[in-house]
C-alpha positions in Angstrom: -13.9 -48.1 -65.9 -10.8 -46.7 -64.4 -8.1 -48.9 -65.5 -7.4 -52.1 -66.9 -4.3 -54.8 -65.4 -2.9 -56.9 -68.2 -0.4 -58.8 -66.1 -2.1 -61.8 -65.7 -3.6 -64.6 -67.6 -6.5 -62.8 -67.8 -7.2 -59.2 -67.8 -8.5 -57.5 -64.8 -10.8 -54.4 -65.3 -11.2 -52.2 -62.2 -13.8 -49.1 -61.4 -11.5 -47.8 -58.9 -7.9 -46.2 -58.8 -7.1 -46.6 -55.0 -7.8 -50.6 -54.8 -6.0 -52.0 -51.5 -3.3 -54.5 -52.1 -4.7 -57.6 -50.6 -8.0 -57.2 -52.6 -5.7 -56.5 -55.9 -3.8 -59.8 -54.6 -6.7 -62.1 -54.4 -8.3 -60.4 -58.3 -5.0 -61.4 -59.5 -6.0 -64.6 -58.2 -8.9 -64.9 -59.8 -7.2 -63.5 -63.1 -5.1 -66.7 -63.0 -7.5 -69.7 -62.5 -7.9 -71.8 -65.3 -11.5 -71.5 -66.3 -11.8 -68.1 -65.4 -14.0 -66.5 -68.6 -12.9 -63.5 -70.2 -11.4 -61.0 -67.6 -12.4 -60.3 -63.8 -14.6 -57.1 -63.2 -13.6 -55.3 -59.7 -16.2 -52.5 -58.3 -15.8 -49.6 -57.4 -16.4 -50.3 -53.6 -14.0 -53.2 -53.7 -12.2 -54.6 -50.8 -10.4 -57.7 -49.5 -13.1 -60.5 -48.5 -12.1 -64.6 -48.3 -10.6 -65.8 -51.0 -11.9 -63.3 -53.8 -12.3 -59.5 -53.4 -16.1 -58.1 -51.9 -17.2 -56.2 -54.9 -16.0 -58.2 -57.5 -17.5 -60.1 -60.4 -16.0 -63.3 -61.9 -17.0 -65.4 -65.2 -16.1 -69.1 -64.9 -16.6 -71.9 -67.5 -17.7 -75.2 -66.2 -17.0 -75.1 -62.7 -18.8 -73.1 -59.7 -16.6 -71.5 -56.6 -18.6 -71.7 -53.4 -15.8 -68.8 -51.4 -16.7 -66.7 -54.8 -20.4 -66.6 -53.4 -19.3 -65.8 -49.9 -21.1 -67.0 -46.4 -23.9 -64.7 -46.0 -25.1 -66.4 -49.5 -28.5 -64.7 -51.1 -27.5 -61.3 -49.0 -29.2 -58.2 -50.2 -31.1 -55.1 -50.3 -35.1 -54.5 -50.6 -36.5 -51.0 -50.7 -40.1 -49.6 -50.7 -41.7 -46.2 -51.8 -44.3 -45.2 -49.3 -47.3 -42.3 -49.7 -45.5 -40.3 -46.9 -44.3 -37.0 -47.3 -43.0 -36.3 -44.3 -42.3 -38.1 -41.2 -41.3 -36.3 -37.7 -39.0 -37.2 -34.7 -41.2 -38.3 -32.5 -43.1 -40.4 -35.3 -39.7 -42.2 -36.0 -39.1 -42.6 -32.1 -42.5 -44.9 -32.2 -42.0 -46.8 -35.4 -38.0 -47.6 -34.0 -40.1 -48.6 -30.8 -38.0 -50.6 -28.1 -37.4 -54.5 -27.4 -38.9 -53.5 -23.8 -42.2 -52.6 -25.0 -42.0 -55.0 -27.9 -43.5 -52.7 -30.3 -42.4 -50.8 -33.4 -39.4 -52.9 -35.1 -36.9 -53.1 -32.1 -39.8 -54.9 -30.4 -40.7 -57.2 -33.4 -37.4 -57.7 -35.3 -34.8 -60.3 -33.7 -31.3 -58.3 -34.0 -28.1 -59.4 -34.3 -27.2 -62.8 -33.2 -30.8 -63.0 -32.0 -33.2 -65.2 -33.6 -37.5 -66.0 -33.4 -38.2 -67.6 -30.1 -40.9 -69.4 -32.0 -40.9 -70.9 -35.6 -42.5 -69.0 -38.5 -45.1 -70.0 -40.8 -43.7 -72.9 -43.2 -45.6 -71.2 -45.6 -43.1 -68.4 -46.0 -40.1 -70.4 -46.1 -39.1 -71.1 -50.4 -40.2 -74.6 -51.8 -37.6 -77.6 -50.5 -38.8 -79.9 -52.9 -36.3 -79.5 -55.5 -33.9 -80.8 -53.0 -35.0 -84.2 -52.7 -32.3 -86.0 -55.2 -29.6 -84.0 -52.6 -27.5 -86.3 -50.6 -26.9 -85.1 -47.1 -28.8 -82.2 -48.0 -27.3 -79.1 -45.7 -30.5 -77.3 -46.4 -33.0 -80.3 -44.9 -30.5 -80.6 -41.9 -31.2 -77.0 -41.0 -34.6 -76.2 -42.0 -36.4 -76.6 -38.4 -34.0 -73.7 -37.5 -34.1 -72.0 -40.1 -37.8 -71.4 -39.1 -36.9 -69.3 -36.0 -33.9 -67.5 -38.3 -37.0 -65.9 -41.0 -37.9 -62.1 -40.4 -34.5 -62.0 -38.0 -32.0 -59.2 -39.5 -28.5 -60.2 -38.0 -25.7 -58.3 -37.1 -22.6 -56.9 -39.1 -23.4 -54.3 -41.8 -27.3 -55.1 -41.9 -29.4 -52.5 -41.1 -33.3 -51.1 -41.4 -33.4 -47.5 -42.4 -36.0 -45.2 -43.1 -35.2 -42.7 -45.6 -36.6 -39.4 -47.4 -36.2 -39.4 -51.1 -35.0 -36.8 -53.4 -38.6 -37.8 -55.3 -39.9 -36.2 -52.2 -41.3 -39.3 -50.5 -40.3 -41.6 -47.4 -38.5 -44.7 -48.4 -37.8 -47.9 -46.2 -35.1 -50.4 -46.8 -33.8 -54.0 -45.5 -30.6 -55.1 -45.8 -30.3 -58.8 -44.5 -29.0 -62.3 -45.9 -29.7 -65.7 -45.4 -28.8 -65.8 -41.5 -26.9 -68.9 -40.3 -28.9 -71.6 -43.0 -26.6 -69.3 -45.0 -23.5 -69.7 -43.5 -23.9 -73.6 -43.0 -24.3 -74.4 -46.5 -21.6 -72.5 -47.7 -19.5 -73.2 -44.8 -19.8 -77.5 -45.8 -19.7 -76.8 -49.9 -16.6 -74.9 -49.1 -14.8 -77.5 -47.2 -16.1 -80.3 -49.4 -14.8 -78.3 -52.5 -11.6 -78.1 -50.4 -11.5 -81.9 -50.2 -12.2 -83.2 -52.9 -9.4 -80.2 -55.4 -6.8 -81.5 -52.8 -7.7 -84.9 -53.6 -7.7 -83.9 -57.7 -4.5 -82.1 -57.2 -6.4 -79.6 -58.9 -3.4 -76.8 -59.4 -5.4 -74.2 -57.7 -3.3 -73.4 -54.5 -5.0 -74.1 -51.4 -3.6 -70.8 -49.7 -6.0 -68.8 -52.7 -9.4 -70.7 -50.9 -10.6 -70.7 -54.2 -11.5 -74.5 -54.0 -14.1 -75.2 -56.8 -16.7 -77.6 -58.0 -17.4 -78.6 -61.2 -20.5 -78.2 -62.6 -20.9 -81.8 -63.8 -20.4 -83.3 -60.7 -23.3 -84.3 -58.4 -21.7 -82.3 -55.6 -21.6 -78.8 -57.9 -24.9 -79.5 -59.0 -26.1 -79.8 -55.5 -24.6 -76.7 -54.7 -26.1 -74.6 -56.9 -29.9 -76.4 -55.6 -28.8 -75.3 -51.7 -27.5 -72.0 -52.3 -30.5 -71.2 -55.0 -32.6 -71.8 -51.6 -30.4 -69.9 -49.5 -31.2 -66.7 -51.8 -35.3 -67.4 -51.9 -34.6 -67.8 -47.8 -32.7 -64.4 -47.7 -35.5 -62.8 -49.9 -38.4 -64.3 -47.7 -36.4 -63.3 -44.7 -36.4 -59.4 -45.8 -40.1 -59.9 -46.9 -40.9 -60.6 -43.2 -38.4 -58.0 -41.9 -40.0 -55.1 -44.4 -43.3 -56.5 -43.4 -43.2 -56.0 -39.4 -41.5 -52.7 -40.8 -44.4 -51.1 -42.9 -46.9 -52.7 -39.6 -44.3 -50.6 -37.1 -45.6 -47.6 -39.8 -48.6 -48.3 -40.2 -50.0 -48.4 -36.3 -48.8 -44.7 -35.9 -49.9 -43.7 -39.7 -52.9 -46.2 -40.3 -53.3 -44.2 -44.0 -50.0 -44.9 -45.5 -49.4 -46.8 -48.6 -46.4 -48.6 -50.4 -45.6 -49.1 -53.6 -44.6 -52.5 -55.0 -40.7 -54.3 -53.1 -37.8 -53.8 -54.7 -35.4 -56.5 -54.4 -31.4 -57.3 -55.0 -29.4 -60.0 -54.0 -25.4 -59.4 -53.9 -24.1 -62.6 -53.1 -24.9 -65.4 -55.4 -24.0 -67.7 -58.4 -26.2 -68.1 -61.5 -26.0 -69.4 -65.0 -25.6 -66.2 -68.0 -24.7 -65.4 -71.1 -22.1 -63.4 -72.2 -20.2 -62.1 -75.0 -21.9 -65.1 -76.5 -21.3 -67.7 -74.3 -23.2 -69.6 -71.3 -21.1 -68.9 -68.2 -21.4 -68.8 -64.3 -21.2 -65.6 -62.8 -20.0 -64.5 -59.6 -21.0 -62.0 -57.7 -19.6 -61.5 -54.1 -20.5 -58.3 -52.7 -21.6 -56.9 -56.8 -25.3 -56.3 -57.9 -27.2 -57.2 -61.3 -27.4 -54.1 -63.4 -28.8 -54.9 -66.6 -30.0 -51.9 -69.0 -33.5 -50.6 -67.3 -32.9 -52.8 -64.1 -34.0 -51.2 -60.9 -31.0 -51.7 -58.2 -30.3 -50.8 -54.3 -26.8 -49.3 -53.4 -26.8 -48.1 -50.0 -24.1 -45.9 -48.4 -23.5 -46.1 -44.7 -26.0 -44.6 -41.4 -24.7 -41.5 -42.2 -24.5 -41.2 -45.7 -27.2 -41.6 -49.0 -28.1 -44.5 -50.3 -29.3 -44.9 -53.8 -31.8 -46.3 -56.1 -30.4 -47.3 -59.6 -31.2 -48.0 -63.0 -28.7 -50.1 -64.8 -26.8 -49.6 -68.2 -26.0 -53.7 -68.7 -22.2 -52.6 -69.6 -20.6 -56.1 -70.6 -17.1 -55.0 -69.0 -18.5 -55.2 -65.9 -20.9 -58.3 -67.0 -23.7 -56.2 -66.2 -23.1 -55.6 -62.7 -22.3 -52.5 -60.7 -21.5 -52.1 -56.6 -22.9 -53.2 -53.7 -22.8 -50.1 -51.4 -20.0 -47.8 -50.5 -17.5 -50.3 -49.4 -15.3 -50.9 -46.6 -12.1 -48.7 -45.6 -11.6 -49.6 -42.9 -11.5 -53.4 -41.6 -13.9 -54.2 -38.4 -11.2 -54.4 -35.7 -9.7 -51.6 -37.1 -11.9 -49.7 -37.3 -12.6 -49.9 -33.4 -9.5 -49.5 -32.9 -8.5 -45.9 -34.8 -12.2 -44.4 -35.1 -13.1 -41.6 -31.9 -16.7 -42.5 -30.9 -17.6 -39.0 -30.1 -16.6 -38.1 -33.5 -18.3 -40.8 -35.3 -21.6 -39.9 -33.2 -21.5 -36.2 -33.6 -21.3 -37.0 -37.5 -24.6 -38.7 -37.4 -26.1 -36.1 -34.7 -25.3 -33.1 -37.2 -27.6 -35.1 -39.5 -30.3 -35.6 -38.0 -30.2 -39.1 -37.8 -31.9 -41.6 -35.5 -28.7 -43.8 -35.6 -27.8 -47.2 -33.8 -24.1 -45.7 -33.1 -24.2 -46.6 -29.3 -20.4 -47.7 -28.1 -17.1 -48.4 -29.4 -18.1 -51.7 -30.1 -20.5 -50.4 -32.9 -17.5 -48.2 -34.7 -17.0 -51.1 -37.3 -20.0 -49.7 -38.4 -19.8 -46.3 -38.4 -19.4 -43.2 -41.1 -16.1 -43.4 -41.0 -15.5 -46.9 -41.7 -16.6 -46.9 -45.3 -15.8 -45.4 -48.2 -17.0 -42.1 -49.9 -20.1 -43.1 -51.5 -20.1 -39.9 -53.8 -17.4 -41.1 -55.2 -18.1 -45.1 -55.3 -20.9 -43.4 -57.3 -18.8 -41.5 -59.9 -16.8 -44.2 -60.6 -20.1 -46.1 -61.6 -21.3 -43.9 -63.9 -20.9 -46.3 -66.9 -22.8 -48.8 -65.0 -25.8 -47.1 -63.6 -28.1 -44.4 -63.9 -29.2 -42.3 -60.4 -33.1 -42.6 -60.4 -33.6 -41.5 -56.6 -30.9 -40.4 -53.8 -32.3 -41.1 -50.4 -31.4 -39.5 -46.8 -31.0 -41.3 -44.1 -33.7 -40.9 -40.8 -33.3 -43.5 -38.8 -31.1 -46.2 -38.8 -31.6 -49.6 -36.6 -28.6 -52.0 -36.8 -27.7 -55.6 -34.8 
């Protein structure tokens, strides 16, 4: 931990020194609700995000905080060991494949806003039935589409990478969410909690969009059912992804094997218990790292990602980052970054990248933070267990 604010109603301990103002603005925020449990944990990759800073970690008694969860609800990381060694150029080239030829995972992957032009197997898609006793269930009203959403990786900062280990083998990785299904539920949870605090004259100011349910009510209860299915649907959706992936491998390396998924979510709400007491936690842009817990924190296409173990440090409610971390905001970001620059970074590397055009700069080295030192800020919270190079990187 780096420092700790004591200005507020509640304390606010942060894992960085440099935190930009708006995201410190919106943790003071948090600091200041009413049922907020504890103190608020900030990452180190922390940066401003709707309502509550991405990378941050917030306790609540009683009541749950759909805009605390985010839209891209259930978004995460999966990661897989495979038997490879090594892995050449052109071998890459013809597991990237094209969306001409459809082969390889440009071919078989929907990117970006792209979805399935035929529905998926039902079978793949999480259980439905504990949403029966839902009214107006968001979830039923977009399940047909969300059929042609599964095994679709979206655009934005998800990405499929192929990596070498510092254990010496080739690693692949997913990083994809829960698509628009997603982004509907939390889009009308959001609005309804907006409704229905204005209507309470809850106190909490509307210009924080920190509306809340409590956890009581039918509507928070709900909630918790739809977004609970919108992280299964983000998982099964990177199952699919990571399976056309290890296929992609496979035809041009019909011997390779892969060792067991390993799977994060980053945005999400769930029931815990700390320091003694049953709370909700947040966790908006923040990953579970209890002690011994395997966990995914990527960097960006041209820096290392990591696998993790975690230390389950109670200041930071047993979490730790989510990746490096924004530095730059999107339009920004397109607007100060050189695209030759960006480019030749990834070039001297090696990598396979999806840098194309100025349009892709949001996304590009420069845009994020450090990740070597996102990392040694962490140190409290997680243990290194493998560092992995990027290869090749496809994007949205």
């Amino acid at each position: 931990m780096k420092k700790v604010i004591n200005t507020e109603k509640r304390p606010i301990k942060l894992w960085l020194d440099d935190a930009e103002e708006t995201a410190l603005a919106q943790a003071r925020n948090l600091a200041n609700l009413p049922f907020t449990f504890r103190h608020v944990a900030i990452m180190p990759d922390a940066h401003p995000g709707y309502g509550m800073p991405i990378g941050g970690v917030l306790a609540t008694e009683d009541v749950v905080i759909p805009n605390a969860v985010g839209v891209d609800i259930g978004c995460g990381m999966c990661a897989v060991q495979t038997s490879l060694m090594e892995l050449d150029r052109d071998t890459l080239k013809k597991i990237l494949g094209s969306k001409q030829s459809k082969k390889g995972v440009r071919g078989t992957v929907p990117l970006g806003f792209k979805h399935q032009k035929t529905a998926q197997d039902k079978e793949l898609m999480p259980d439905i039935g504990k949403l029966a006793e839902v009214k107006r269930s968001q979830v039923v009203k977009h399940f047909t589409a969300g059929l042609k959403q599964l095994g679709t990786l979206g655009g934005g900062n998800h990405f499929i990478e192929i990596q070498r280990g510092s254990d010496g083998h080739i690693w692949l990785m997913v990083h994809s969410g829960s698509r628009n299904i997603g982004l509907q539920i939390a889009r009308y949870y959001n609005q309804l909690a907006k409704k229905m605090n204005a209507k309470w004259k809850s106190g909490v100011p509307e210009k924080w969009d920190l509306a809340f349910l409590p956890l009581e009510s039918f509507k928070g209860r709900d909630y918790l059912l739809e977004m609970q299915f919108c992280v299964d649907f983000a998982l099964a959706n990177r199952k699919l992804i990571m399976k056309r992936l290890q296929e992609a491998m496979a035809e041009s390396i019909p011997d390779v094997e892969f060792a067991p998924l390993i799977n994060i979510a980053h945005n999400y709400a769930a029931m815990e218990n700390h320091f003694g007491k049953n709370v909700i936690i947040h966790r908006k842009g923040a990953t579970r790292a209890r002690l011994g817990e395997y966990g995914i924190i990527p960097g960006s296409q041209g820096s290392r990602s990591f696998i993790v173990k975690g230390k389950g440090n109670r200041d930071s409610f047993s979490s730790c980052s989510h990746g490096a971390g924004r530095v730059l905001g999107r339009k920004q970001a397109q607007r100060v970054l050189n695209l030759a620059d960006q480019q030749k970074i990834l070039d001297d590397l090696g990598v396979l990248h999806a840098l194309r055009g100025e349009r892709g700069l949001d996304e590009a080295p420069g845009a994020y933070k450090d990740i070597t030192q996102v990392m040694s800020n962490q140190t409290d919270l997680v243990d290194i267990e493998v560092s992995l190079t990027p290869l090749a990187v496809v994007k949205g």
